[in-house]
N, C-alpha and C positions, 0 to 999 in steps of 0.2 A: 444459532444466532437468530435474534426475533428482529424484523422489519426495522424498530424502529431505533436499534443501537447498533448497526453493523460498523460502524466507523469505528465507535471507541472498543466490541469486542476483535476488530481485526488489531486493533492497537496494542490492545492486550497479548493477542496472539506473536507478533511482531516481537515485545517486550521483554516475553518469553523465550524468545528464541536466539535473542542478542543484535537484535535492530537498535540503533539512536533514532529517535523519531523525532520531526521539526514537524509542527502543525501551523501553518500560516493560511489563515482566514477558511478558505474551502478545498483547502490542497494540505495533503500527507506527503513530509518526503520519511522516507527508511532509508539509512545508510547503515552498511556496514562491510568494510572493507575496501576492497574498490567498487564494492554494489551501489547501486539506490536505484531505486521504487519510488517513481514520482506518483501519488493518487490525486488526480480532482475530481469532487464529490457531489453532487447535487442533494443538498440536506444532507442528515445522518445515515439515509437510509440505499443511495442509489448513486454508483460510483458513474462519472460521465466519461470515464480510462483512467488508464492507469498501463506506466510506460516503465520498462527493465532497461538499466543504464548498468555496462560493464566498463571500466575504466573511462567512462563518461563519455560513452558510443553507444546512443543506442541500438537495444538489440530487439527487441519487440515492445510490441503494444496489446491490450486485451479490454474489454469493457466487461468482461466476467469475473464477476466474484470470486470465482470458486477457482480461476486460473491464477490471481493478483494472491488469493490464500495460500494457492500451493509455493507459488515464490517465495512468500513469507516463509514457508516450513524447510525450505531448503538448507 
């Protein structure tokens, strides 16, 4: 993933893997099932957290990329 499109290639990724995605203004939510993955973003390029919601309890928070990807791939 290059700097300046991490947003829409996590999106892709998500898509991929059978997320519903809702993009409102500089927040990602992913749902699927009783999942969702709330993202707010600063620009394209720099997520400001991003929070794992199981039956609408949150369970963690992370401001790393690379932790918010692997939820995606679960």
């Amino acid at each position: 993933m290059t700097t300046t499109d991490e947003r829409h290639e996590l999106g892709q990724v998500a898509e991929s893997v059978g997320w519903l995605h809702r993009d409102v203004d500089r927040v990602d939510v992913y749902q699927r099932g009783t999942q969702r993955i709330r993202v707010v973003w600063q620009g394209a390029d720099k997520i400001s957290g991003a929070t794992l919601y199981h039956d609408d309890i949150m369970t963690t928070y992370t401001r790393d990329l690379a932790t918010l990807t692997g939820w995606l791939k679960r």
